[in-house]
C-alpha positions in Angstrom: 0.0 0.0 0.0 1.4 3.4 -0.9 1.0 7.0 0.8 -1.6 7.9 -2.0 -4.1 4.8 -0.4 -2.8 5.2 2.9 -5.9 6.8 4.9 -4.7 8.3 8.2 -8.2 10.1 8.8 -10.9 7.2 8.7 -13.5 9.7 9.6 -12.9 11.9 7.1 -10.8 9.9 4.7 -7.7 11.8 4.6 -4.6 9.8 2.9 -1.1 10.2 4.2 -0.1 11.8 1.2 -2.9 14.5 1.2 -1.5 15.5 5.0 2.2 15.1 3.9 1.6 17.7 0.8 -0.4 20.3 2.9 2.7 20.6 5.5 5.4 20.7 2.9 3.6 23.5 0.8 2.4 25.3 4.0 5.3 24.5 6.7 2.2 24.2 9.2 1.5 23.2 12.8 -1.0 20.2 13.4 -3.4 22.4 13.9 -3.0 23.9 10.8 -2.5 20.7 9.2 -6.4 20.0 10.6 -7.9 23.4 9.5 -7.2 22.9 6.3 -7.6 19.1 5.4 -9.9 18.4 8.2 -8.5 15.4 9.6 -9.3 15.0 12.8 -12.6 16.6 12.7 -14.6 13.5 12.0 -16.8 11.7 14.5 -13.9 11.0 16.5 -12.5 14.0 17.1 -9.0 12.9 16.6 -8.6 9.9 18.7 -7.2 8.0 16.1 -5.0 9.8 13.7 -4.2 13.1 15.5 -0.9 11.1 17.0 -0.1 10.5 13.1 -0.4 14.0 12.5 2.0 15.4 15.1 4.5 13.0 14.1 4.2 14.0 10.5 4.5 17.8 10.6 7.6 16.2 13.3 9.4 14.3 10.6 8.4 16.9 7.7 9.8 20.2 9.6 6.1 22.0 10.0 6.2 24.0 12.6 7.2 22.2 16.2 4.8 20.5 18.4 5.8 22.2 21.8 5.1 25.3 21.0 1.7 25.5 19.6 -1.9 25.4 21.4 -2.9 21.1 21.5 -5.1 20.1 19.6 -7.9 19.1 21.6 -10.4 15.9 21.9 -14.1 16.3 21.2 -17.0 14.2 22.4 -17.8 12.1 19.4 -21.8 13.0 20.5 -23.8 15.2 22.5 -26.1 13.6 25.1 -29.7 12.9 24.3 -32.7 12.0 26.9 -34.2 9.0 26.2 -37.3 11.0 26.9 -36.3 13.0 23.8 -35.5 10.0 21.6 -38.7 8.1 22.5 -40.8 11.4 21.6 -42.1 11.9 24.9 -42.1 15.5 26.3 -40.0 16.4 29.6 
């Protein structure tokens, strides 16, 4: 399997190669990295590829991780009643 197959962002299918191109023609942060290819925005906010990414713009000379604002997790969902699923009213 090559980088071009390679998806790092399952949620929002985001190949390797996509990520690597982004930091090399912007020199950008991981957070950069995610505002403009939007991996790590899917349903699971990052769990599962935003390691990848920091070691990516790591290896490829984006900017460093240290000094930059984390990225941080989300909830993949917001808490529903089961009052409001089952259609009654609270």
């Amino acid at each position: 399997m090559n980088e071009k197959q390679t998806i790092v962002c399952r949620c929002e299918e985001i190949t390797m190669n996509e990520i690597k191109e982004t930091i090399e023609q912007f020199h950008c942060s991981s957070r950069e990295v995610k505002l403009r290819t939007r991996a790590g925005m899917g349903s699971c906010g990052g769990r599962t590829c935003r390691t990848v990414i920091d070691r990516l713009v790591e290896q490829l000379g984006g900017t460093a991780i240290s000094n930059e604002v984390p990225l941080s997790y989300r909830p993949p969902v917001r808490p529903v009643s089961f009052g409001l699923l089952g259609g009654e009213k609270e």
